[in-house]
N, CA, C and O atoms as a Maestro MAE file, in Angstrom:
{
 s_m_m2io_version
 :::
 2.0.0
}

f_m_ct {
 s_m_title
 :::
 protein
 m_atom[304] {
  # First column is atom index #
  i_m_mmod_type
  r_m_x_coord
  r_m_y_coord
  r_m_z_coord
  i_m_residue_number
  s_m_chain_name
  s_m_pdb_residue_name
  s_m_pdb_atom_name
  i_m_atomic_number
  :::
  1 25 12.515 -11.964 -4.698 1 A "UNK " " N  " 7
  2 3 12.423 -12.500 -6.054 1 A "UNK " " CA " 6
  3 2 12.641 -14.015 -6.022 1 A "UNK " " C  " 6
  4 15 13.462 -14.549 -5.276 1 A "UNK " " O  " 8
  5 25 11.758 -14.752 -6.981 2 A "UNK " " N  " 7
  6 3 12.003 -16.037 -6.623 2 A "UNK " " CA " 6
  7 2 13.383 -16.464 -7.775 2 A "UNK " " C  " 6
  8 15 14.102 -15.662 -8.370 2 A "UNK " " O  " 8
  9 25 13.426 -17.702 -7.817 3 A "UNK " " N  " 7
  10 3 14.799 -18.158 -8.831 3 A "UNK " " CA " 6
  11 2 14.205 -18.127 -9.955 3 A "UNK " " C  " 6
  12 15 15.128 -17.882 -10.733 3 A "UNK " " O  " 8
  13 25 13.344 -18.207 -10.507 4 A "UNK " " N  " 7
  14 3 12.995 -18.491 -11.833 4 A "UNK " " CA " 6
  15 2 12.681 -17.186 -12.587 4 A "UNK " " C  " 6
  16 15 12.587 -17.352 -13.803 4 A "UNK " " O  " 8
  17 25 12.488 -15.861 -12.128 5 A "UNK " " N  " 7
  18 3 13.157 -14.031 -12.305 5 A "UNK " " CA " 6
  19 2 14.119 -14.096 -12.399 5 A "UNK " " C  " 6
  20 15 14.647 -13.874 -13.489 5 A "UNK " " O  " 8
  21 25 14.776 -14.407 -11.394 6 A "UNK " " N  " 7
  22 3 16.117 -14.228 -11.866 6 A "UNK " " CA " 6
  23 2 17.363 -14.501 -12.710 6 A "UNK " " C  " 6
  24 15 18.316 -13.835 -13.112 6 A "UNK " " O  " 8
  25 25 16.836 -16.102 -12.830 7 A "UNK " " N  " 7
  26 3 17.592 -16.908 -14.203 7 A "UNK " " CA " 6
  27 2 16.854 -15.845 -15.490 7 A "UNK " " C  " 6
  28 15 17.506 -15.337 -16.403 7 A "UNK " " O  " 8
  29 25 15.290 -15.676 -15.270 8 A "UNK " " N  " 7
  30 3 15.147 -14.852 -16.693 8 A "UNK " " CA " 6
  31 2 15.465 -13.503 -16.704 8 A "UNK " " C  " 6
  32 15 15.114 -12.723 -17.589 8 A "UNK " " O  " 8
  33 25 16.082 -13.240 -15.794 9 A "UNK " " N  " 7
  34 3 16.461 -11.575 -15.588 9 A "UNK " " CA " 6
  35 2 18.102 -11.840 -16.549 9 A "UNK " " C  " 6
  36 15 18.408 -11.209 -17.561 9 A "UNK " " O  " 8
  37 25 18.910 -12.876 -15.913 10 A "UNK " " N  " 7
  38 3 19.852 -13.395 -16.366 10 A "UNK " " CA " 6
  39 2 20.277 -13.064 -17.791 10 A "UNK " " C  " 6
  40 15 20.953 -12.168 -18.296 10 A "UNK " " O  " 8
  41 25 19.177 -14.853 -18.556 11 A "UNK " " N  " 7
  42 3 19.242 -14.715 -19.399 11 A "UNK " " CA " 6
  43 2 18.963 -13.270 -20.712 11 A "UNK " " C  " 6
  44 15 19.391 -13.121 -21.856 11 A "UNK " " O  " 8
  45 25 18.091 -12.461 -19.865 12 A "UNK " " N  " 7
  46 3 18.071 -11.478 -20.198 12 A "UNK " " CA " 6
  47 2 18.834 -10.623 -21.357 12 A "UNK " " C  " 6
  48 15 18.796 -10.261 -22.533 12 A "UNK " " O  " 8
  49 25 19.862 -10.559 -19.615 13 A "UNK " " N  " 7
  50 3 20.678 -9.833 -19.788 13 A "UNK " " CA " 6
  51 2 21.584 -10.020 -20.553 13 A "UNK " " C  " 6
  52 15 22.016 -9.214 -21.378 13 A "UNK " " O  " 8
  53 25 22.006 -11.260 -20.318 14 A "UNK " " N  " 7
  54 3 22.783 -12.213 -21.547 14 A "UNK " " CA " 6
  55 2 22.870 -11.648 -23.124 14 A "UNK " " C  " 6
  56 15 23.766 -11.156 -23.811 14 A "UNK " " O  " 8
  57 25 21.182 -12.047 -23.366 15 A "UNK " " N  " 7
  58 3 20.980 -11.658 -24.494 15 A "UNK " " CA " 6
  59 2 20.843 -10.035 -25.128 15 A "UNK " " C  " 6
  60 15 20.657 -9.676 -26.290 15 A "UNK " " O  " 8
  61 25 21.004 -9.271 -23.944 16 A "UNK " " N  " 7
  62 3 21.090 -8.076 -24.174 16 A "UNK " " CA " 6
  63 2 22.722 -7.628 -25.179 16 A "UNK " " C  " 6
  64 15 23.041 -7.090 -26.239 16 A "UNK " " O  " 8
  65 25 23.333 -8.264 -24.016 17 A "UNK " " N  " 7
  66 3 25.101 -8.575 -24.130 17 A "UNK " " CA " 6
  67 2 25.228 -8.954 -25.764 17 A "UNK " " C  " 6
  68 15 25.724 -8.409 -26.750 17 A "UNK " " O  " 8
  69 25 24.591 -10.036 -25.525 18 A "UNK " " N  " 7
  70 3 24.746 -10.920 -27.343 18 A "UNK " " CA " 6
  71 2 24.285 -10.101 -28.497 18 A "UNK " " C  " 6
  72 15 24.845 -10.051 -29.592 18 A "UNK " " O  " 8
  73 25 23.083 -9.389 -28.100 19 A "UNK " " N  " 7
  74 3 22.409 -7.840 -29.061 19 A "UNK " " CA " 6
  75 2 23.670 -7.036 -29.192 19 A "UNK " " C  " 6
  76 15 24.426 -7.153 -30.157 19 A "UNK " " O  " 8
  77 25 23.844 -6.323 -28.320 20 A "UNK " " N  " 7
  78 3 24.674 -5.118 -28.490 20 A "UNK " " CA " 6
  79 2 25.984 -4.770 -28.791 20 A "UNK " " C  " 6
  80 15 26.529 -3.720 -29.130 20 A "UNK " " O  " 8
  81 25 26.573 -6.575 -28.465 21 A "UNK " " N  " 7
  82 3 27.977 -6.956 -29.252 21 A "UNK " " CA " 6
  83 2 28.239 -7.550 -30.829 21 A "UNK " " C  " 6
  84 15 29.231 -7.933 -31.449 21 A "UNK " " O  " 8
  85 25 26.991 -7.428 -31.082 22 A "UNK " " N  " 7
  86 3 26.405 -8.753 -32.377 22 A "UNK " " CA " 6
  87 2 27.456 -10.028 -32.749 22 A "UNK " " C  " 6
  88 15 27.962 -10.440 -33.793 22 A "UNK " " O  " 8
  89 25 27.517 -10.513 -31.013 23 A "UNK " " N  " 7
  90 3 28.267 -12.210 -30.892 23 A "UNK " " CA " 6
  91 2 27.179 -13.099 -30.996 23 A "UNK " " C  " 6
  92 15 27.393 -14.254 -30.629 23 A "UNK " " O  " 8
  93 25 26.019 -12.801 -31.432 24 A "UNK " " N  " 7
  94 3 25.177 -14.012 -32.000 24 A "UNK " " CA " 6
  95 2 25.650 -14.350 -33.243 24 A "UNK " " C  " 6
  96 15 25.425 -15.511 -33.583 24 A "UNK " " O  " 8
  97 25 26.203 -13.699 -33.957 25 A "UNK " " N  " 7
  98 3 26.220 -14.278 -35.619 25 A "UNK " " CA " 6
  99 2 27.543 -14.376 -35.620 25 A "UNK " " C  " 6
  100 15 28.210 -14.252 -36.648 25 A "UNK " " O  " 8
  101 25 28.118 -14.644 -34.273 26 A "UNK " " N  " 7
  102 3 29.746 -15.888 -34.585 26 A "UNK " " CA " 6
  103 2 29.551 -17.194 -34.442 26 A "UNK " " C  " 6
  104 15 28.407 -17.545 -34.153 26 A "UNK " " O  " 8
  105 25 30.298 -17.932 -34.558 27 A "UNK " " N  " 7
  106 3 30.548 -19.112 -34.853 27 A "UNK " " CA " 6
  107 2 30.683 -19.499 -33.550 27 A "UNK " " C  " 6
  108 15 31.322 -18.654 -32.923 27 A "UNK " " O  " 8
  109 25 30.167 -20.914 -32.543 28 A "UNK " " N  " 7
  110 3 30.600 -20.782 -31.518 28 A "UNK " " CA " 6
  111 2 32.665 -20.683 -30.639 28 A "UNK " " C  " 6
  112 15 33.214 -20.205 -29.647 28 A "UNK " " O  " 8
  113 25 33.014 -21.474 -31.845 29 A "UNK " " N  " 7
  114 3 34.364 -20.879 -31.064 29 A "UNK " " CA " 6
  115 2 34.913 -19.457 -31.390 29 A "UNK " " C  " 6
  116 15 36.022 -19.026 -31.076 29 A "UNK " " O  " 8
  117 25 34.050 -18.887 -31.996 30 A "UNK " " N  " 7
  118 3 34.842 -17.187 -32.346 30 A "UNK " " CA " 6
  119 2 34.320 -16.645 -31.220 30 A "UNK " " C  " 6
  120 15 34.950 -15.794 -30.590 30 A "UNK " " O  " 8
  121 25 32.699 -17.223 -30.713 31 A "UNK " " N  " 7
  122 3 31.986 -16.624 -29.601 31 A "UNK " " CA " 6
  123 2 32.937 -16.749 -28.207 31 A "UNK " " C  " 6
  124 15 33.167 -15.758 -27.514 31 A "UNK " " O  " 8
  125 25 33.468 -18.123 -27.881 32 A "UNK " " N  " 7
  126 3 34.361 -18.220 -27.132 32 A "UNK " " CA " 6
  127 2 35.280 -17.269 -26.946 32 A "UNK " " C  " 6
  128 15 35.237 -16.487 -25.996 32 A "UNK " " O  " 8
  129 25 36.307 -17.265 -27.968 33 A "UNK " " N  " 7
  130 3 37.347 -16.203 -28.200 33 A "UNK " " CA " 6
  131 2 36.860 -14.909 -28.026 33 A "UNK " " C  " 6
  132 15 37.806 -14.126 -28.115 33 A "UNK " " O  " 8
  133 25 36.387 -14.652 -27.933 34 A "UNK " " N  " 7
  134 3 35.217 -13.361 -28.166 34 A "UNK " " CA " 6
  135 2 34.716 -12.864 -26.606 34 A "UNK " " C  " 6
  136 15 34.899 -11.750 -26.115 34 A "UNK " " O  " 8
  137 25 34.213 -13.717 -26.147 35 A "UNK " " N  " 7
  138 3 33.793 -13.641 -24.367 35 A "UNK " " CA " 6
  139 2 35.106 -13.738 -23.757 35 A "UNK " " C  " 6
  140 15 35.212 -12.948 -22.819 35 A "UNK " " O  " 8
  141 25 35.934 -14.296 -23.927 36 A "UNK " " N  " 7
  142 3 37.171 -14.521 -23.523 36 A "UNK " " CA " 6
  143 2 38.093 -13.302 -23.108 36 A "UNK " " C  " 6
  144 15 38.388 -12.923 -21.974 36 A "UNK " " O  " 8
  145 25 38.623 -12.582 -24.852 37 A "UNK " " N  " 7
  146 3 39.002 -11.901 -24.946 37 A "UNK " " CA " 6
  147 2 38.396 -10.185 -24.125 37 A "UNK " " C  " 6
  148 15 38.993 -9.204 -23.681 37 A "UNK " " O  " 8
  149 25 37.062 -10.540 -24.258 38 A "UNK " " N  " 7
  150 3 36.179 -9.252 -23.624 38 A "UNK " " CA " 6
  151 2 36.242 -9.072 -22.031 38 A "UNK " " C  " 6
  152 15 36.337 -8.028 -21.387 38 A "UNK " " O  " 8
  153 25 36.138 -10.727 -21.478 39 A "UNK " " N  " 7
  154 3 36.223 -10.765 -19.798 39 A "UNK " " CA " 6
  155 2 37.947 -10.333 -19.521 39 A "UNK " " C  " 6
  156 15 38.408 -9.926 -18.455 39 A "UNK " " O  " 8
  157 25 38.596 -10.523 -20.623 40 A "UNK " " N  " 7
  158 3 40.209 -10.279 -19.864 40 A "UNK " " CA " 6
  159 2 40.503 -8.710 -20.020 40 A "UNK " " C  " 6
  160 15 41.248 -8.105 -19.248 40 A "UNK " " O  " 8
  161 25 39.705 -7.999 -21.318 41 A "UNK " " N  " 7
  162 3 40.151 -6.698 -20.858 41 A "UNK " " CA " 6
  163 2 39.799 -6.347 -19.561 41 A "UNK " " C  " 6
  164 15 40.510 -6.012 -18.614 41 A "UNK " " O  " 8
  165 25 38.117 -6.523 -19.698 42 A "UNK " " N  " 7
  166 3 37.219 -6.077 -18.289 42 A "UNK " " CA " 6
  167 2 38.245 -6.720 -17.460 42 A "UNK " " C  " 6
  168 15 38.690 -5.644 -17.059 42 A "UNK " " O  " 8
  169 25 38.961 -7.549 -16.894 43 A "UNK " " N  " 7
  170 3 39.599 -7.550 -15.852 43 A "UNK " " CA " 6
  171 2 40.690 -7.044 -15.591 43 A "UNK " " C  " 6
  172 15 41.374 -7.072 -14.568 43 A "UNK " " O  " 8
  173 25 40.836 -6.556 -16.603 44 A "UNK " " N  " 7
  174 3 42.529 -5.446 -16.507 44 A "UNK " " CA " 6
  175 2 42.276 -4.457 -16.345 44 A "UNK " " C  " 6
  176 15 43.037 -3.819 -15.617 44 A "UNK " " O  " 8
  177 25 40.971 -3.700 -16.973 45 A "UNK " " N  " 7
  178 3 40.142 -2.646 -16.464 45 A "UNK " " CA " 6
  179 2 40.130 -2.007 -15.129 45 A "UNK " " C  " 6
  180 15 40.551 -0.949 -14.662 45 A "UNK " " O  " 8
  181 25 39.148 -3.603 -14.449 46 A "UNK " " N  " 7
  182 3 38.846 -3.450 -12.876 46 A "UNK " " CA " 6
  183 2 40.344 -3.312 -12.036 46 A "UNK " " C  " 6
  184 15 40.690 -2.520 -11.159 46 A "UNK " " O  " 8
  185 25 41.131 -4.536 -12.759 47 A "UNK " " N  " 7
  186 3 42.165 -4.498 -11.657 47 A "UNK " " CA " 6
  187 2 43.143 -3.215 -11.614 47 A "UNK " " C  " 6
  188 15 43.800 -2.951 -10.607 47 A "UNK " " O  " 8
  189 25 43.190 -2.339 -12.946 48 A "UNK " " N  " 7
  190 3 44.102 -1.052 -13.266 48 A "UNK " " CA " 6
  191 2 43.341 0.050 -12.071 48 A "UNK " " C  " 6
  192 15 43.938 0.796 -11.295 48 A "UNK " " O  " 8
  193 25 41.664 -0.150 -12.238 49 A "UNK " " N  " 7
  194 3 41.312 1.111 -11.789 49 A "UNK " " CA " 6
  195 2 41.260 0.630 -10.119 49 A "UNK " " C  " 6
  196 15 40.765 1.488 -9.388 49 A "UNK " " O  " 8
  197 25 41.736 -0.707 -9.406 50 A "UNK " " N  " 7
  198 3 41.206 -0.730 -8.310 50 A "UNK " " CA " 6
  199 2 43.151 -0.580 -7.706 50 A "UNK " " C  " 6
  200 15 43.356 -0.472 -6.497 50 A "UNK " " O  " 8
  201 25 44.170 -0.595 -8.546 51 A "UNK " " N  " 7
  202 3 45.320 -0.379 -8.065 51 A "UNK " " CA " 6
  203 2 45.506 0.928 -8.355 51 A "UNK " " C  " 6
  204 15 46.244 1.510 -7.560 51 A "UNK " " O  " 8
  205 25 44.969 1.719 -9.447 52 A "UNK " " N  " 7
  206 3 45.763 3.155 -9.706 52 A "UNK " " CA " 6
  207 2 44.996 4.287 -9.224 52 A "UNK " " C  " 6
  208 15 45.624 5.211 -8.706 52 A "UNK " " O  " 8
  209 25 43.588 4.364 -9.327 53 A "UNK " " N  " 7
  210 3 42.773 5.395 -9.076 53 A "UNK " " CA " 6
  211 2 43.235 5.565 -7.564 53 A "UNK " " C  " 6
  212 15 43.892 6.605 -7.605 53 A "UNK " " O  " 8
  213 25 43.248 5.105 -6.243 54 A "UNK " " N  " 7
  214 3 43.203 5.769 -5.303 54 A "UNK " " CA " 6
  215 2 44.573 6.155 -5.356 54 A "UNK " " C  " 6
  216 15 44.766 6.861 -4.366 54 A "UNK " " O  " 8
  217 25 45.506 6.055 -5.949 55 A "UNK " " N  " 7
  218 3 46.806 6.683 -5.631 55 A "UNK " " CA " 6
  219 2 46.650 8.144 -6.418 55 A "UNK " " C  " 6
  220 15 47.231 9.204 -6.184 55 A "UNK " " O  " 8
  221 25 46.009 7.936 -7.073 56 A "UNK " " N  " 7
  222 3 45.720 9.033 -8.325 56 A "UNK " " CA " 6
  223 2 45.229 10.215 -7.633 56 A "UNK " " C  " 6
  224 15 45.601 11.381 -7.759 56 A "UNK " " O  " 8
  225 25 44.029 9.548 -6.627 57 A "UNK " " N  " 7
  226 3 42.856 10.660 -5.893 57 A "UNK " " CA " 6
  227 2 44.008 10.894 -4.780 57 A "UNK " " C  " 6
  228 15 44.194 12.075 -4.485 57 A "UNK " " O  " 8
  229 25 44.625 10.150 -4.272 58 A "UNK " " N  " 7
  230 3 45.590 10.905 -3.166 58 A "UNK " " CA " 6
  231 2 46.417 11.740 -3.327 58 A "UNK " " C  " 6
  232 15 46.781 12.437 -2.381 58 A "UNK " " O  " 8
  233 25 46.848 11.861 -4.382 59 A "UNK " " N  " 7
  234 3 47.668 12.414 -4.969 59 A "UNK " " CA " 6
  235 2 47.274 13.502 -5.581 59 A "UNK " " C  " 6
  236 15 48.184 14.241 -5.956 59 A "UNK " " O  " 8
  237 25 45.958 13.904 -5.846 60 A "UNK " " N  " 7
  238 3 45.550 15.087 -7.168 60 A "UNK " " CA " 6
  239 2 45.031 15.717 -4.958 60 A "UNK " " C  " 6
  240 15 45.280 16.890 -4.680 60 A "UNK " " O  " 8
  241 25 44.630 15.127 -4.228 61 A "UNK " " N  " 7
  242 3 43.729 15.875 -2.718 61 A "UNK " " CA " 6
  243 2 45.181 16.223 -2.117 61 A "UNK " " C  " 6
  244 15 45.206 17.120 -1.274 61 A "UNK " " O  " 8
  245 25 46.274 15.662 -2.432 62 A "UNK " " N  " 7
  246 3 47.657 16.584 -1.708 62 A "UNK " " CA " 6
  247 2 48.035 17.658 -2.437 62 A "UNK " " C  " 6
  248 15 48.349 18.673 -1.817 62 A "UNK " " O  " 8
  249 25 48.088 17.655 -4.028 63 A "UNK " " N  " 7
  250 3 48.158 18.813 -4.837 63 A "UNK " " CA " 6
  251 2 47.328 20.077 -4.351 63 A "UNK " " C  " 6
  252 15 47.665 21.214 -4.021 63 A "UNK " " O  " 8
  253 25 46.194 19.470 -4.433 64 A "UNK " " N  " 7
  254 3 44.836 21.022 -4.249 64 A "UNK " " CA " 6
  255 2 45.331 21.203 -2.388 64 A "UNK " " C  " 6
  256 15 45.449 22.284 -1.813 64 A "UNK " " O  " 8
  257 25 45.526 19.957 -1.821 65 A "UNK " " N  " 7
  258 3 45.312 20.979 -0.152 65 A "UNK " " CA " 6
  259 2 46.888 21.999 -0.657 65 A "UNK " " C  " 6
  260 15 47.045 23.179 -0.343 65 A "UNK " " O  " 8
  261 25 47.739 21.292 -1.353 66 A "UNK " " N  " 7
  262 3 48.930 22.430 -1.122 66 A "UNK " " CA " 6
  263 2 48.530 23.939 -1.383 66 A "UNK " " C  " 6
  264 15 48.690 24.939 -0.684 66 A "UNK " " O  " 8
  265 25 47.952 23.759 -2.634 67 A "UNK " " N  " 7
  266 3 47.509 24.988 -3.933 67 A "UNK " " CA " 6
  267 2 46.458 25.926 -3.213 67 A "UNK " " C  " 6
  268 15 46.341 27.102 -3.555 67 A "UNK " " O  " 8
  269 25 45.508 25.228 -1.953 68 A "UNK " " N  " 7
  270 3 44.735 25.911 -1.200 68 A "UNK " " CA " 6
  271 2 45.085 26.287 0.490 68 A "UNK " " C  " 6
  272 15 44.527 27.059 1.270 68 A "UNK " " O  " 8
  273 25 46.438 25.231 0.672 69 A "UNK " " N  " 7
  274 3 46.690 25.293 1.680 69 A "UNK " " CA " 6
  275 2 45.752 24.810 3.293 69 A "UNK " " C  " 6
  276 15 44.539 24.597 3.306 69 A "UNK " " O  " 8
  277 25 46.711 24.715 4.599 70 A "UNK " " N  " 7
  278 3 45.643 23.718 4.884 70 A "UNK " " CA " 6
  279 2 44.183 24.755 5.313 70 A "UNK " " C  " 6
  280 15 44.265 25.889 4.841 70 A "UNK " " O  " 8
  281 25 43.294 24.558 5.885 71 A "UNK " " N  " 7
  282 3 41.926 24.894 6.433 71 A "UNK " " CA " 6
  283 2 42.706 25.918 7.990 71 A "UNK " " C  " 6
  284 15 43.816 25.666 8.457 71 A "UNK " " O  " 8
  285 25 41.687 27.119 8.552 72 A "UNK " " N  " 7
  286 3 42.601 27.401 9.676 72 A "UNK " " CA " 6
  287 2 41.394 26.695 10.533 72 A "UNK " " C  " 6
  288 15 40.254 26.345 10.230 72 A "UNK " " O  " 8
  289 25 42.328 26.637 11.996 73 A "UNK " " N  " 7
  290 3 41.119 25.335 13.065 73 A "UNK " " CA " 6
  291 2 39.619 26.227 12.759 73 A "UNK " " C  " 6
  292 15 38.711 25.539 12.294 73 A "UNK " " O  " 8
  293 25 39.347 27.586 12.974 74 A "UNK " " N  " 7
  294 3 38.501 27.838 13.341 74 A "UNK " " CA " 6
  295 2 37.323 27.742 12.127 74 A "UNK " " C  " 6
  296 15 36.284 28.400 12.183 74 A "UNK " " O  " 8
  297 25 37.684 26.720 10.909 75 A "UNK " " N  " 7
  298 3 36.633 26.825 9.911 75 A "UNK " " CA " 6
  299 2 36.347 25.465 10.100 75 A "UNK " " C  " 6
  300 15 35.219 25.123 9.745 75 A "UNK " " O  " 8
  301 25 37.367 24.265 10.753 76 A "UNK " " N  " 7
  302 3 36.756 22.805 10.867 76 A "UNK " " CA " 6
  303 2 35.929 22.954 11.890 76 A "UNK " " C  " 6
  304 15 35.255 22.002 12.284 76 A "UNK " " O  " 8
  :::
 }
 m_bond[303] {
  # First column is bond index #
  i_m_from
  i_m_to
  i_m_order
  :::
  1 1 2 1
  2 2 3 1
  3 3 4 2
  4 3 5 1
  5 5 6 1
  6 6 7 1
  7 7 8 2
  8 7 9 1
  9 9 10 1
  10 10 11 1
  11 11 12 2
  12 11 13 1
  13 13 14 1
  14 14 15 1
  15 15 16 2
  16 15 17 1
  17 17 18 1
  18 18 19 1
  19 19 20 2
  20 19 21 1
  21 21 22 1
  22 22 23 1
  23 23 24 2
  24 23 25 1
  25 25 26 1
  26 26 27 1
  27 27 28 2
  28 27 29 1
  29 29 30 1
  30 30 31 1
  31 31 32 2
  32 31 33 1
  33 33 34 1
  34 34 35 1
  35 35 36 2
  36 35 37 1
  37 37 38 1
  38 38 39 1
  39 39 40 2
  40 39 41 1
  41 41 42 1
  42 42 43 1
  43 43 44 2
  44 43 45 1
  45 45 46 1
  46 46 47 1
  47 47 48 2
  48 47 49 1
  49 49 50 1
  50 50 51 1
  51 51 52 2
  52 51 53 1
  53 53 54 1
  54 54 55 1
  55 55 56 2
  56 55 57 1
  57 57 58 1
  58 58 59 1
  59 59 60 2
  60 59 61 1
  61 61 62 1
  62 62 63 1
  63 63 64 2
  64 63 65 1
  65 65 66 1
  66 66 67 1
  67 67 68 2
  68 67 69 1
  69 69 70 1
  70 70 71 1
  71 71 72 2
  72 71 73 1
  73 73 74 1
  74 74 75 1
  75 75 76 2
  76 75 77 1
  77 77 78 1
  78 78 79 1
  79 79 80 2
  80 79 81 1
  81 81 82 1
  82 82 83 1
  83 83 84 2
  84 83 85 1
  85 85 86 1
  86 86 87 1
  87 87 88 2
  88 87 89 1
  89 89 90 1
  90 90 91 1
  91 91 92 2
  92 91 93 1
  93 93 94 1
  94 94 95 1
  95 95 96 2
  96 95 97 1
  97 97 98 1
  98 98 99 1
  99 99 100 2
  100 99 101 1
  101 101 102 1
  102 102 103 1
  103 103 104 2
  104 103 105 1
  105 105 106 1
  106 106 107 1
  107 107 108 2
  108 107 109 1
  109 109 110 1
  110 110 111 1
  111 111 112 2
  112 111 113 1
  113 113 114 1
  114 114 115 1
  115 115 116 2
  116 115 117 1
  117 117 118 1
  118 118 119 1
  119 119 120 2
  120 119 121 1
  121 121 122 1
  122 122 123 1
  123 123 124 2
  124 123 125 1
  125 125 126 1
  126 126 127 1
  127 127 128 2
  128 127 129 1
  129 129 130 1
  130 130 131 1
  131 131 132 2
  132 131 133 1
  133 133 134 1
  134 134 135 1
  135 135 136 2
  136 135 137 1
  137 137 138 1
  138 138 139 1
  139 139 140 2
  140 139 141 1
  141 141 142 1
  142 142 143 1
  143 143 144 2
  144 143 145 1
  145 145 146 1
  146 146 147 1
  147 147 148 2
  148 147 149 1
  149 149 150 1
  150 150 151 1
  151 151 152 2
  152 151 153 1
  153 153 154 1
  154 154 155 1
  155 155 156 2
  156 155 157 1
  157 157 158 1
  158 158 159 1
  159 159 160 2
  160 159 161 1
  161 161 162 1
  162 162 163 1
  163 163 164 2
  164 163 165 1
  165 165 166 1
  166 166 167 1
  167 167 168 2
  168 167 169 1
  169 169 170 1
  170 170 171 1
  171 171 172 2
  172 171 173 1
  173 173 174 1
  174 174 175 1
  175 175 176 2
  176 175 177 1
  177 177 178 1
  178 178 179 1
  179 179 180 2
  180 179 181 1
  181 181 182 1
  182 182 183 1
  183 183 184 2
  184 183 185 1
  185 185 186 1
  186 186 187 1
  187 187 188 2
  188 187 189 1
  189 189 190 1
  190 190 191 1
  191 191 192 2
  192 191 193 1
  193 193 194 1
  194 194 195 1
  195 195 196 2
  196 195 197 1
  197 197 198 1
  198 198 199 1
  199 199 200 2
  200 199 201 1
  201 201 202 1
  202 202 203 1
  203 203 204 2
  204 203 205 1
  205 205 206 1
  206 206 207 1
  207 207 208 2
  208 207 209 1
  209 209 210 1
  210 210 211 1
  211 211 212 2
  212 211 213 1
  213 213 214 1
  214 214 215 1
  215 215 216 2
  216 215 217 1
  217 217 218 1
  218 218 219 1
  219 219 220 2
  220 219 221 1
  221 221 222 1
  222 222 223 1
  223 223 224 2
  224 223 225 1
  225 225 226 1
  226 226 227 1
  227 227 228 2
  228 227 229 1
  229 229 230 1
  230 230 231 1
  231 231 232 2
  232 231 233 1
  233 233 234 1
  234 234 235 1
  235 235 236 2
  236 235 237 1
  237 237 238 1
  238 238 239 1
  239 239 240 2
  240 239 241 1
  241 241 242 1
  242 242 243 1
  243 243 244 2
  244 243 245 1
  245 245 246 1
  246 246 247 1
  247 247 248 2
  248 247 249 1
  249 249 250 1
  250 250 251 1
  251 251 252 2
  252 251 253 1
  253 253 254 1
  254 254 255 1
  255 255 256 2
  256 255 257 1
  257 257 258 1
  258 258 259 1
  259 259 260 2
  260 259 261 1
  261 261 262 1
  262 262 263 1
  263 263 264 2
  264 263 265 1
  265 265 266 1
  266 266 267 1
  267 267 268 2
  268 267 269 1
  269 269 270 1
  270 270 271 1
  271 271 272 2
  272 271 273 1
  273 273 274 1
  274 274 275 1
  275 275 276 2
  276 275 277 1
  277 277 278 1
  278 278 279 1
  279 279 280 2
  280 279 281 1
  281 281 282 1
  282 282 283 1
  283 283 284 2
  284 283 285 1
  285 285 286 1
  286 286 287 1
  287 287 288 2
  288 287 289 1
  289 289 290 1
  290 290 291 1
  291 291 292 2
  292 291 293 1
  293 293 294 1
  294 294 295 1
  295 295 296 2
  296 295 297 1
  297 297 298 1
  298 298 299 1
  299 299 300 2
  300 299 301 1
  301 301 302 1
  302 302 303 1
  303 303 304 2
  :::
 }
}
């Protein structure tokens, strides 16, 4: 793809963002506050699910091996 797809893939998308949030018809500093406020959940999001989920999945795969107990050799 050359650069000039992709800036309009971009902007695109952008404006997809700006559609589906209807942050076109703010004011630009509400828009600010607005992108702002939206990138900091999304990053509490990412950072919750990239610290808690694998403790979560380790934890729910030690429950079930208990509840099923382990495998005997001759089925691995």
């Amino acid at each position: 793809m050359d650069v000039k797809r992709v800036k309009d893939y971009l902007y695109w998308l952008y404006y997809q963002y700006q559609l589906v949030t209807c942050s076109y018809v703010l004011e630009p500093w509400e828009q600010s506050m607005f992108h702002t406020i939206t990138v900091t959940v999304l990053a509490m999001v990412v950072y919750t699910a990239y610290v808690f989920v694998p403790i979560h999945v380790r934890l729910a795969l030690e429950f079930f091996s208990q509840i099923f107990g382990p495998q005997p050799e001759s089925a691995v």
